[in-house]
N, C-alpha and C positions, 0 to 999 in steps of 0.2 A: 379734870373733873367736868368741866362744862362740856370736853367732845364727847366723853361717856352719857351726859346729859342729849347734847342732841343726836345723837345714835341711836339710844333707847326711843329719841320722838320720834325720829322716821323710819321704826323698823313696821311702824301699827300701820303708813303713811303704806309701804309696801305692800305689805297682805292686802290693805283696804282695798289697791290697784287693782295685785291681783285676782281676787273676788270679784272685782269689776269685770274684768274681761273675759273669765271664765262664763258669766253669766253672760257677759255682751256675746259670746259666742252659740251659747247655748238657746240663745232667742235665736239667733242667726239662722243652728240649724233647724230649727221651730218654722219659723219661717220658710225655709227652702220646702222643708217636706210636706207644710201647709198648700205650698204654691203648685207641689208635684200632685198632690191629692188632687189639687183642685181644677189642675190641667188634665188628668185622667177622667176625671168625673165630666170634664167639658167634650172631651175626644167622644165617652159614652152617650153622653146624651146628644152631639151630632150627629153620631152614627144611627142611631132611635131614633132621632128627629127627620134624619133620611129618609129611612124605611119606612117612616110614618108616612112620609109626603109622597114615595114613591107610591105605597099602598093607597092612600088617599087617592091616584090619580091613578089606578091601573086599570080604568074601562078607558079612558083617555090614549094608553099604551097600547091598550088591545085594538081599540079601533083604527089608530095611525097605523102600526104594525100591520093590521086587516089590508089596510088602503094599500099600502106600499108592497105589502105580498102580491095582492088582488094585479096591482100594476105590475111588479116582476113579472106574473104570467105572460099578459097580453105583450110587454112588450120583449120577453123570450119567444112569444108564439108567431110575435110579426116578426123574427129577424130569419130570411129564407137559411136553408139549409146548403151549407157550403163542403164542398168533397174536395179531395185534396188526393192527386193523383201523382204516386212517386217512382224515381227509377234509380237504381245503383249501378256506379259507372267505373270504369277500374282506365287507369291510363293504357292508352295502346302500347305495346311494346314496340321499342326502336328496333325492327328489324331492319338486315339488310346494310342498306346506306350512312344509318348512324352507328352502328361499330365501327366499320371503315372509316369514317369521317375522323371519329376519337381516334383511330390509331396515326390517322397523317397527321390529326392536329399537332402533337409532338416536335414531328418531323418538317412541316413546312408552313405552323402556324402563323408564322411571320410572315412567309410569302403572301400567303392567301389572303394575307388579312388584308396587305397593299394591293389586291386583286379587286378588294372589293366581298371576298368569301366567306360566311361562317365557317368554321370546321369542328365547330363545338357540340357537331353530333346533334343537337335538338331535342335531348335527351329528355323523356317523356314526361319526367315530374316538371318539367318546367315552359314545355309544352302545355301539360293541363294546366298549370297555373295562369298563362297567357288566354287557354282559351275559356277561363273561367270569367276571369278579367274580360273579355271581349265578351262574353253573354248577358255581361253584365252594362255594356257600353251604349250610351245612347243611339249611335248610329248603327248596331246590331238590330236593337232591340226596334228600333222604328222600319231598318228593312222588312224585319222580320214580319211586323204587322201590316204593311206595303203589302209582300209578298203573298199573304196567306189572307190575306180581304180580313183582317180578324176586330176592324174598329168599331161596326156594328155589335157584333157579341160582346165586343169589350168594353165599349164605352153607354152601350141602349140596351142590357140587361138587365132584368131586375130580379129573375127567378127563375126554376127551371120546372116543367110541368113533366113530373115521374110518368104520367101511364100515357103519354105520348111522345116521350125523351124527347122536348124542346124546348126552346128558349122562350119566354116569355120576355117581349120586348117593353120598355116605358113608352107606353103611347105620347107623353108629354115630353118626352127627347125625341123618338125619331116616330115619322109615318110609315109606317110598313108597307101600307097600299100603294104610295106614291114613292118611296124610296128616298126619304127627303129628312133633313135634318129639322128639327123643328122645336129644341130647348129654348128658354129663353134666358140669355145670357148679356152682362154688363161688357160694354167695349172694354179692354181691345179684343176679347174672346168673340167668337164667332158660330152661330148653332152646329157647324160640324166640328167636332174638336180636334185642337191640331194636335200636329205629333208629339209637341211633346206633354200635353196632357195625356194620352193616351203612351208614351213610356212610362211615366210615373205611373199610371193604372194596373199596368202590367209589370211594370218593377215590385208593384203591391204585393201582387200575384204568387211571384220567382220566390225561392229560395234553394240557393246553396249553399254546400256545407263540404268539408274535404279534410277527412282522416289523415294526421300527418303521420300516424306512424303505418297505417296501410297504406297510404293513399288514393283510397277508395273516395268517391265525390256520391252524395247523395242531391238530386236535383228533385226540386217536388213544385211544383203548380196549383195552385188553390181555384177552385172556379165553383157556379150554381150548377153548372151540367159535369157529372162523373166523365161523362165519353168526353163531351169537348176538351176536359182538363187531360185525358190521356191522350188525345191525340194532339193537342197543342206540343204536350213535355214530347212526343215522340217526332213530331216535326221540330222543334227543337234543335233536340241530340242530333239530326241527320245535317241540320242546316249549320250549326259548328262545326260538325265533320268537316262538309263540303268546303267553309268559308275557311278555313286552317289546309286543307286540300289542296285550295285553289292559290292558296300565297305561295305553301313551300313549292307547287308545280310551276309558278310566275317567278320565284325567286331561283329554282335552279334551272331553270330553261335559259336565264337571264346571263348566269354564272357560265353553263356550257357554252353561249354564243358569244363569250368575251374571252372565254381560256382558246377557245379555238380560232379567233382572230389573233390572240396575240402570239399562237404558234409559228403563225407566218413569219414572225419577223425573229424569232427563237435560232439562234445558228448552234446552241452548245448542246447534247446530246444527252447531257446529265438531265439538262430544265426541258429537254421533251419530254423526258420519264416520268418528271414530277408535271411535267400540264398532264400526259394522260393519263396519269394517276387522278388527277383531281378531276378529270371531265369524267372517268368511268365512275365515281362514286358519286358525282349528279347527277348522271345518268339512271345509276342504281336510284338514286331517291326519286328522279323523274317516276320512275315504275313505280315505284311504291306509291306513288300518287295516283298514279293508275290503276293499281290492283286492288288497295284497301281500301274497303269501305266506309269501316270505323275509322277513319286515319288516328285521329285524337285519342278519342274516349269510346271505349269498347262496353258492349252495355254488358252486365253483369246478371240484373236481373230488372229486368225490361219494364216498360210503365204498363199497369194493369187500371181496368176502370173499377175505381173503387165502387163497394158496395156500404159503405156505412158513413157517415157525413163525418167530418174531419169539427164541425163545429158551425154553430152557437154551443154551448153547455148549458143548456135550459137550465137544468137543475142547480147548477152553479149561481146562474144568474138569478134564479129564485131566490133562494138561502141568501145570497149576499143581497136581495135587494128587503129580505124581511128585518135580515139583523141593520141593516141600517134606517130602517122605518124602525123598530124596538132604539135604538141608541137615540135616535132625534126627539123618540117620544120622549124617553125618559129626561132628557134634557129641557124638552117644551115644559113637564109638569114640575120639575125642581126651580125653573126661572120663572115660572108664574107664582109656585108655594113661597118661594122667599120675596120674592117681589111684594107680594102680598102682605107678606109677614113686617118687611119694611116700614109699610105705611103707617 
């Protein structure tokens, strides 16, 4: 009797709970979508409070964006006019000496190699790729300007004057009258520049590039004068010829005057066959260093003097200098309007 009594108390005990909670939930989600309204309504009214403040401030926009255009121009107008003078190069073909070479390599690689001899044929892709690498080499690259007087042009240039195709030199680096260095520079540099400021100037210059799957090399020159830049790339190309020319002719001149000493002391009949095997195919490459011009890199289509500037991009450099005067504007009048708004 009494547990039917207290069963009956705590069934009212139940329901009351659950009425409780049901309702504790239903504030809950009262709350949640009260909190979502009132975070969309806040989103809105930043967004309007923006466009107020940016509106508020768009003579502000107009005028910085003005400024910053106005400067894009002048300082697109002062940058000279740079040409860019290119040639397409195809490796030489190994005539001649390098077949033969690959066919005894096989056969007497071991020997020659205790000779002292390549017989790896010098095989043209890997030929251009050395003399790519050497064009690229500081001690190329400062003969090269040694040789051809090219440190005035390159290092006391400032622009190039179209209707009398010449250089306009910096009168505040070099005196043209008196032929005199005359910058003014912080020790340990010195008013005529050394060489190797003057390869990094002209490393600036260079670029190559080379097709692996043609193996065609693209060489191009950047300069203020069209002509100078074409005939720099084309003095160039001839002076890598030569300087690749002039090793394999020193390297097999080298290789003939040791196989043909060491025949003297040769008694076996077999190993004369293989020395004069191996002196007639330096002999062959000897010629071919004599007869080919291009030894290297054969020109494919030759450097022409450009006719249209390779670059500044005026218009480029406009456009990008308005929109970032428009973006700093809009940034100056939103940090002043809530700045403001702060106090």
């Amino acid at each position: 009797m009494s547990k039917s009594v207290e069963s009956s108390a705590e069934q009212p005990q139940v329901i009351a709970n659950d009425v409780n909670a049901q309702l504790l939930q239903q504030q809950l989600l009262q709350q949640q979508l009260l909190l979502q309204n009132t975070q969309n309504q806040d989103d809105e009214i930043d967004l309007a409070e923006l466009w107020r403040a940016i509106w508020a401030g768009k003579f502000t926009i107009i005028i910085i964006s003005m400024i910053f255009a106005v400067a894009s121009v002048f300082f697109a107008l002062s940058k000279p006019d740079i040409y860019k003078a290119s040639a397409i190069l195809a490796p030489a073909s190994s005539e001649g000496g390098a077949g033969g070479l690959g066919a005894l390599a096989g056969q007497f690689g071991g020997l020659a190699s205790m000779a002292g001899i390549n017989l790896s044929g010098g095989g043209g892709a890997d030929k251009t790729a050395l003399a790519l690498e050497i064009i690229k080499s500081r001690s190329f690259i400062e003969n090269f300007i040694t040789d051809h007087d090219l440190l005035v042009p390159l290092m006391a240039s400032k622009k190039w004057d179209m209707a009398n195709d010449a250089l306009i030199l910096d009168e505040e680096l070099y005196d043209k009258v008196n032929n005199k260095w005359i910058r003014e520079v912080k020790a340990p540099k010195t008013p005529e520049p050394s060489s190797w400021e003057a390869y990094k100037e002209l490393s600036e210059l260079l670029t190559m590039s080379q097709d692996k799957t043609t193996s065609m090399v693209n060489i191009d020159i950047a300069f203020y004068s069209p002509s100078i830049a074409k005939q720099w790339l084309t003095w160039l190309i001839e002076d890598i010829n030569e300087f690749m020319r002039e090793q394999d002719k020193i390297e097999a001149k080298a290789s003939i005057g040791y196989l043909t000493e060491q025949l003297i002391n040769i008694k076996v009949a077999t190993m004369e066959t293989v020395f004069y095997q191996l002196i007639e195919e330096q002999t062959k490459n000897m010629m071919l260093t004599m007869v080919k011009k291009e030894y290297v890199l054969k020109t494919i289509d030759p450097a022409q003097v450009p006719d249209t500037k390779d670059k500044p991009k005026r218009a480029l450099i406009v456009v990008l200098g308005t929109m970032l005067g428009g973006i700093l504007s809009v940034l100056i009048v939103l940090i002043r309007y809530f700045s403001s708004k702060s106090k």
